[in-house]
C-alpha positions in Angstrom: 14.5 -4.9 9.6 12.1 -2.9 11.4 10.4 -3.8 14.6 7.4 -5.1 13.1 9.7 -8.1 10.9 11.4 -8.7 14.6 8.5 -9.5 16.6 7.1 -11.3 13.7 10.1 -13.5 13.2 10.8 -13.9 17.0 7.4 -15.6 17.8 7.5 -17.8 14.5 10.6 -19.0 16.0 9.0 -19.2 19.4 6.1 -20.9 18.1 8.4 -23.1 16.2 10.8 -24.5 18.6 8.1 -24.8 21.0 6.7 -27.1 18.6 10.2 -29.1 17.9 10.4 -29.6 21.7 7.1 -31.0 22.5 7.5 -33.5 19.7 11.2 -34.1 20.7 9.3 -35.1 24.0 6.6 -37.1 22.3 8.8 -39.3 20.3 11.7 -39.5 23.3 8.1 -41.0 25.7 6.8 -42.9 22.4 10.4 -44.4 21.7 10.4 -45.6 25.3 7.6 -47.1 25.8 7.5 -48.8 22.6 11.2 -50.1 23.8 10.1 -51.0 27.3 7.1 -53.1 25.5 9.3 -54.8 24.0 11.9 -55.5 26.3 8.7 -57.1 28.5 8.3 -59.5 25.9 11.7 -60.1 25.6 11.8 -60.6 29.9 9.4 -62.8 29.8 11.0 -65.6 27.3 14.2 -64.9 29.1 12.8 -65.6 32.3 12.2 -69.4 31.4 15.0 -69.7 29.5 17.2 -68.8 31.9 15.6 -71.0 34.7 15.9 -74.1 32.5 19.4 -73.2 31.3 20.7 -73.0 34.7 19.1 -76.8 34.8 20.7 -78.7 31.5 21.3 -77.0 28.5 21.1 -80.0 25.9 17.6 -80.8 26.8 16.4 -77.2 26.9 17.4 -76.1 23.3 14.7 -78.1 21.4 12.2 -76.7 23.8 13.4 -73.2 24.0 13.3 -72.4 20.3 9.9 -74.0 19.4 8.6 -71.1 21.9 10.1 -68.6 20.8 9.1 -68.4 17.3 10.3 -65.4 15.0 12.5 -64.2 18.2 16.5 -64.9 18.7 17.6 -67.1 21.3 21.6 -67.9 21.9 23.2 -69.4 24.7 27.1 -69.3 25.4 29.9 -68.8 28.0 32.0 -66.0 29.4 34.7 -67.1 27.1 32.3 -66.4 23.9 31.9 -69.7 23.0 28.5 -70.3 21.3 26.8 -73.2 22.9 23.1 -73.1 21.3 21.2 -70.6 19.1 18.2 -70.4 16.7 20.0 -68.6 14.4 20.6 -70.1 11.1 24.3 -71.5 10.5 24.4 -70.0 7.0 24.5 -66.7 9.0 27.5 -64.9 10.6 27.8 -65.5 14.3 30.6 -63.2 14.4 28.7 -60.4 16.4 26.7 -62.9 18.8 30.7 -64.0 19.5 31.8 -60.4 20.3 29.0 -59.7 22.5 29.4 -62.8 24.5 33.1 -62.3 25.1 31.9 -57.9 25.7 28.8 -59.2 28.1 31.1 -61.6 30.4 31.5 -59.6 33.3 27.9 -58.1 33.2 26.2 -58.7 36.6 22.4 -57.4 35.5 20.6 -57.6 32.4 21.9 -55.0 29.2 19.3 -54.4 26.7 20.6 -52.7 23.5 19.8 -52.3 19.9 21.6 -54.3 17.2 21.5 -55.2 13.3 22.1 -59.1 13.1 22.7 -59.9 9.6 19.4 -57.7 7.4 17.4 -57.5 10.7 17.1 -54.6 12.9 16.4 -56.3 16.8 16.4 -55.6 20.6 18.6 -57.7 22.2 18.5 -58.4 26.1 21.4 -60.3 27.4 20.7 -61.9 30.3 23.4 -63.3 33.0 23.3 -67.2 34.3 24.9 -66.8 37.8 26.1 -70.0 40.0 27.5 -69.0 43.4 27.6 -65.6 42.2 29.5 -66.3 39.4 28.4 -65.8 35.9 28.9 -69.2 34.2 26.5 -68.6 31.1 24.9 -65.7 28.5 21.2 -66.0 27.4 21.0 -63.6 24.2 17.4 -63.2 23.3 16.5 -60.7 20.6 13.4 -59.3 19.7 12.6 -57.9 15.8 12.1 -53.9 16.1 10.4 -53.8 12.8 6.9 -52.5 14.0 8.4 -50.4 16.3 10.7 -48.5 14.0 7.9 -48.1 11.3 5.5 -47.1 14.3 8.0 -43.8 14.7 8.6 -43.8 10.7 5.0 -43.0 10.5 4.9 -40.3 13.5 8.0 -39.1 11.9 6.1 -38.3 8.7 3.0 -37.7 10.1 5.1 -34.9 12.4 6.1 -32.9 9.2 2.5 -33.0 8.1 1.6 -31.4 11.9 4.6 -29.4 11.8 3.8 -27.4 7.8 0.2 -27.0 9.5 1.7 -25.7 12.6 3.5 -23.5 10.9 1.1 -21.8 8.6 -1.0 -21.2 12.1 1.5 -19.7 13.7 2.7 -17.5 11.1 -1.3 -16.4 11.3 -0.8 -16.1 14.6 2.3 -14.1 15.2 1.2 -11.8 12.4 -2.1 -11.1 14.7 0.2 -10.8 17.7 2.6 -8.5 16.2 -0.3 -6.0 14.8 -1.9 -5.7 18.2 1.3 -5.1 19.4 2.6 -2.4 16.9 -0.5 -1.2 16.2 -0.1 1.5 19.3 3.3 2.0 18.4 2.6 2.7 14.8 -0.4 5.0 15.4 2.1 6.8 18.3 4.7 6.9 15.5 2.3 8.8 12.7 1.2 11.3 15.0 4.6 12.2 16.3 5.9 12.1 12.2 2.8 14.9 12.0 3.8 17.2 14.9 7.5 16.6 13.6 6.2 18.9 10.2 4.9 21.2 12.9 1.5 20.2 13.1 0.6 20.9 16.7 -3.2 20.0 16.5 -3.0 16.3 16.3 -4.1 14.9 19.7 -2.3 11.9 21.5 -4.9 9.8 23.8 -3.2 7.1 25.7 -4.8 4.1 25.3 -6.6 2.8 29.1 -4.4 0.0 30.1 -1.4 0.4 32.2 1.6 -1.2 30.2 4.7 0.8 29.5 3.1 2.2 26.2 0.3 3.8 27.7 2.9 5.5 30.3 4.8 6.6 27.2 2.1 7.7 25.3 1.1 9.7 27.9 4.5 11.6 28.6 4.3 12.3 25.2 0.5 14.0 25.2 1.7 15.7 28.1 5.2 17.2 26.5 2.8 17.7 23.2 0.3 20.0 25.4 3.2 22.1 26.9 4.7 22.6 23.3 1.7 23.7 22.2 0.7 26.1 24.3 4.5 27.5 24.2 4.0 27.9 20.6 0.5 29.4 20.5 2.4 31.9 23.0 4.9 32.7 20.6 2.0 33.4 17.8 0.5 35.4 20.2 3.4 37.2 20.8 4.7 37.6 17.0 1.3 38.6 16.3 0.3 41.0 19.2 4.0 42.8 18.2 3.3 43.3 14.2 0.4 44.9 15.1 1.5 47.1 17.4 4.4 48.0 15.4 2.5 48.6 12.4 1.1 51.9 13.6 4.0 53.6 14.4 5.7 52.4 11.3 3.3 53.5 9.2 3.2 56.8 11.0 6.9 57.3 10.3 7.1 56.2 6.8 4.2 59.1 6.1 6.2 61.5 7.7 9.6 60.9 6.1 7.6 60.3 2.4 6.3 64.0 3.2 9.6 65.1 4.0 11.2 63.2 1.2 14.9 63.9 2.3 15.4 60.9 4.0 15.5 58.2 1.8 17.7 55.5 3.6 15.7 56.2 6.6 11.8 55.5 4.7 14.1 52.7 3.5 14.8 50.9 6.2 11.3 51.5 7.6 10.1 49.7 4.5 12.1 47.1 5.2 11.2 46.9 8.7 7.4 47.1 7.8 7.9 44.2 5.2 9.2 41.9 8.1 6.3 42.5 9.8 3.9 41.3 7.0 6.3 38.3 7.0 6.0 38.1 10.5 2.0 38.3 10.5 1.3 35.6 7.4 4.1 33.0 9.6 2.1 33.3 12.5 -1.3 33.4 10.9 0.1 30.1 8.6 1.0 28.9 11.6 -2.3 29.0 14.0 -4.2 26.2 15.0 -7.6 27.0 12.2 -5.7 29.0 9.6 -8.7 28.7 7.2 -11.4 28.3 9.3 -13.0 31.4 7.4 -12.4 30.9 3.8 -13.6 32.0 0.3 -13.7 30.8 -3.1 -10.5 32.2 -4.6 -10.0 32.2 -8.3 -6.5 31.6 -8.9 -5.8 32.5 -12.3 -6.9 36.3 -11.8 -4.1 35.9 -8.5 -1.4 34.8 -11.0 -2.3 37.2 -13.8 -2.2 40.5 -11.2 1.3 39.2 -9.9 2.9 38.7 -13.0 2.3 42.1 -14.2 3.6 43.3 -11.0 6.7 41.0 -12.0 7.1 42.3 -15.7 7.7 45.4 -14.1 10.0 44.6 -11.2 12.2 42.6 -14.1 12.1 45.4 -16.6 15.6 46.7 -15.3 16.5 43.2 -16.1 15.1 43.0 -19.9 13.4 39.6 -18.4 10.6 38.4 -20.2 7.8 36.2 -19.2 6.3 33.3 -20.7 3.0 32.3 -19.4 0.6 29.2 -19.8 -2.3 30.3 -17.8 -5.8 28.2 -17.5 -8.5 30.1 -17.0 -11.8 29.6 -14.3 -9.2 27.9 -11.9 -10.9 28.4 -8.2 -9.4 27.2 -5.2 -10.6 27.1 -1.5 -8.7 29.7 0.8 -7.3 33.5 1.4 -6.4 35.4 -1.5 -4.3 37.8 0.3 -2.2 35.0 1.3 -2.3 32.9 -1.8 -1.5 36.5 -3.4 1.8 36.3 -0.8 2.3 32.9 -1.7 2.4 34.0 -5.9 4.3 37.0 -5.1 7.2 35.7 -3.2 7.5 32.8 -5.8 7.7 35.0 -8.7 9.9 38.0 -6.8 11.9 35.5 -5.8 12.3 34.3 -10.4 13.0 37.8 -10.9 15.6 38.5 -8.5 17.9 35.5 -8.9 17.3 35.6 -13.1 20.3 36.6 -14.9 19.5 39.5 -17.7 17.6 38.9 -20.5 16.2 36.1 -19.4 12.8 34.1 -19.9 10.6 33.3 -16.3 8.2 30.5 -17.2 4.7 31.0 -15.4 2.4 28.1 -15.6 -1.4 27.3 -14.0 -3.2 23.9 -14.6 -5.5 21.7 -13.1 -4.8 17.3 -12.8 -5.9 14.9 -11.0 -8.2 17.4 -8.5 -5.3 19.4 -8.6 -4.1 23.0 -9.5 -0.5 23.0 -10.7 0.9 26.1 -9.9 4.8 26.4 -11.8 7.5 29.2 -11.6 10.7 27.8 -13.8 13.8 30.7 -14.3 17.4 30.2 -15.4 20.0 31.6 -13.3 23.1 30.6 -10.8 20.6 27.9 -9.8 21.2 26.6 -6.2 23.2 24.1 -4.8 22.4 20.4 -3.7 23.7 21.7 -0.2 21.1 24.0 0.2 18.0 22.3 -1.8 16.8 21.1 1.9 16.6 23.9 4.0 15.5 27.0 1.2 11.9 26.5 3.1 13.3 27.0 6.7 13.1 30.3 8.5 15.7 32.9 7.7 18.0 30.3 6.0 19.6 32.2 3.1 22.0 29.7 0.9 25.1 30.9 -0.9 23.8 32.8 -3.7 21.5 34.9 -1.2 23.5 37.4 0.8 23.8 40.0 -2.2 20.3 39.8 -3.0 19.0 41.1 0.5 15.8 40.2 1.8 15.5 38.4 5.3 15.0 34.8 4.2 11.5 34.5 5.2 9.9 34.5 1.3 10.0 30.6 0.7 9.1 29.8 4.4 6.0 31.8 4.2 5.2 30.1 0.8 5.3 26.8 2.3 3.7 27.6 5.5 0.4 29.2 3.6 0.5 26.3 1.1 0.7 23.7 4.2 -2.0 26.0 5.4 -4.4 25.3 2.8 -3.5 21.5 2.4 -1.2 21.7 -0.6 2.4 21.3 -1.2 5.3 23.0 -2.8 8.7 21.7 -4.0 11.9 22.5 -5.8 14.6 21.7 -8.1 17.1 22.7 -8.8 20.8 22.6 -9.9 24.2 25.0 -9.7 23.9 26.9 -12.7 20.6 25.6 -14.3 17.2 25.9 -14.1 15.3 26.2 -11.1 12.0 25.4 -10.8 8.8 25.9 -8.0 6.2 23.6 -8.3 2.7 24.4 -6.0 -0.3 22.1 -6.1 -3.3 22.6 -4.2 -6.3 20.9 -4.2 -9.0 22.1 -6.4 -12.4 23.9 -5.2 -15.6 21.7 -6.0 
């Protein structure tokens, strides 16, 4: 569950006990006072009755039950003896019994709430003290039947409150939880960007002063020193090619004249192909790689480096089988979507086992070009299929085959470079396949 889903949940259930509570209050206060209504009314016949019973029981009873109509009224002793009630003698007396004999010792008036026989009622009992002793028991009960559908209804009328409740604060704490997020999220893209090694994308911390904004800005500030140590090192890698290439190429003249040394102009070329490497990584890599760009038509690129291919996999007896579209014309450099070719179809050639077939293919989809480079071969291992685009990684099959395991890292850096992407597939002793797209000139 990410953080979004726990914020969301964690105010729902906020918002939803919170809710539970303050009608747990309500109907608590609501049951009360309803209760303490009717105990009033229950007080206040008790009040005569026990004034008069203290008098002469006989010639209250008549009396006492004509005023209190549709109420329970029951006189007895301590010793549970039943001495006058309202209540019908078809009806068991059995729990009036028990409470007289439980009541006999009570000093104050007890209200509690009882079923006698079908009816639900709030019973008071009321003590009849002579001396300070309690001789007698006034029992007068009062029917709870409007009170207890009074809280039915605000029962039912609560779940109608409560689905509507619910619904707004789901609304709510989704709102809450975007404007919370929100920062994070965007925080979260932009660092996902600079993680691909996109150093351009600019971090403004937002104007309040929470512990976001503080974070945000330690990371702008870490972003701006990473930068600049990186432009330093393009600098660097750039400023050395260049002046390397001078004397290298001064060398390589020399020893070609000469024509005796050939490990030496060897290893020079070798050391002057780095550099190129060297130059298209940190030009790939520079903050406005195409801000000065042609029209580039592609198919013309692929057709000049598979020629060059047919004849660097001659030794091999490869053959190459091409499906080329023609008037293809992307945006960019064609010196380094030449590199990007090259490397890709070197790369076919040198891992091919003889007499093989390279398949070489160039369409256009969905505002795409489709660039594809399939060959048969060792193939290369699961354990290697996410690093071959890393600088100077070489995977298990590469250490015979030389080179200095910067081909496929300048391919995807110069494809990044003008907006496209390249993948691979591939499997141990199968076919491996390059795909490119880029997006197409309009």
């Amino acid at each position: 569950m990410n953080i979004r889903a726990h914020i969301f949940w964690w105010l729902l259930t906020c918002f939803t006990m919170g809710t539970v509570l303050l009608f747990g209050a309500f109907y608590t206060l609501t049951s009360r006072l309803l209760y303490a209504q009717t105990d009033r009314e229950i007080e206040l016949h008790a009040s005569a009755i026990t004034t008069a019973v203290s008098q002469e029981v006989a010639m209250l009873v008549q009396q006492v039950f004509e005023n209190s109509p549709g109420m329970l009224v029951t006189i007895g002793n301590v010793k549970g003896e039943i001495l006058a009630s309202n209540l019908p003698d078809s009806m068991n007396k059995t729990e009036l019994t028990l409470m007289l004999e439980k009541s006999a010792g009570i000093i104050q008036t007890t209200y509690l709430n009882k079923k006698i026989g079908t009816n639900s009622m709030r019973l008071g009992i009321f003590p009849v003290s002579n001396g300070g002793k309690t001789e007698m028991l006034v029992i007068v009960g009062h029917p709870t039947d409007v009170v207890d559908h009074a809280l039915s209804r605000l029962v039912q009328l609560w779940y109608v409150v409560l689905l509507t409740i619910l619904a707004i604060a789901m609304v709510a704490s989704w709102i809450i939880t975007r404007s919370i997020v929100a920062p994070i999220t965007r925080l979260t893209e932009k660092l996902e960007l600079v993680s691909e090694g996109n150093f351009i994308i600019a971090i403004q911390p937002s104007k309040s002063k929470d512990e976001l904004s503080r974070l945000t800005q330690a990371f702008a500030h870490m972003m701006e020193r990473i930068r600049a140590s990186f432009e330093r090192e393009r600098q660097l890698i750039g400023e050395l090619a260049h002046e390397l290439k001078t004397p290298l190429s001064v060398a390589k003249s020399k020893l070609e004249l000469d024509g005796k040394d050939r490990d030496a102009l060897n290893a020079v070329d070798r050391v002057a192909t780095t550099l190129d490497e060297m130059l298209d990584l940190a030009w790939a890599s520079s903050e406005q790689p195409l801000s000065k760009n042609d029209n580039v038509q592609l198919d013309k690129v692929v057709d000049e480096v598979i020629e060059i291919a047919e004849v660097l996999g001659a030794k091999k007896n490869l053959s190459i089988k091409r499906e080329i579209e023609s008037g293809i014309v992307v945006r960019g450099k064609r010196d380094k979507l030449f590199r990007v070719v090259l490397n890709i179809l070197d790369n076919a050639v040198k891992y091919s086992e003889k007499n093989g077939t390279i398949g070489v293919s160039l369409t256009r989809g969905n505002g795409q070009v489709i660039f594809e480079v399939s060959n048969g071969g060792k193939g290369i291992v699961k354990a290697d299929l996410p690093h071959v685009f890393e600088r100077y990684y070489r995977g298990g099959g590469a250490g015979k085959k030389g080179g200095t395991g910067l081909g496929l890292a300048i391919v995807h850096a110069i494809v990044s470079a003008h907006g496209g992407e390249v993948t691979i597939n591939s499997r141990a002793k199968g076919l491996t396949t390059i795909t490119v797209t880029l997006p197409i000139s309009s």
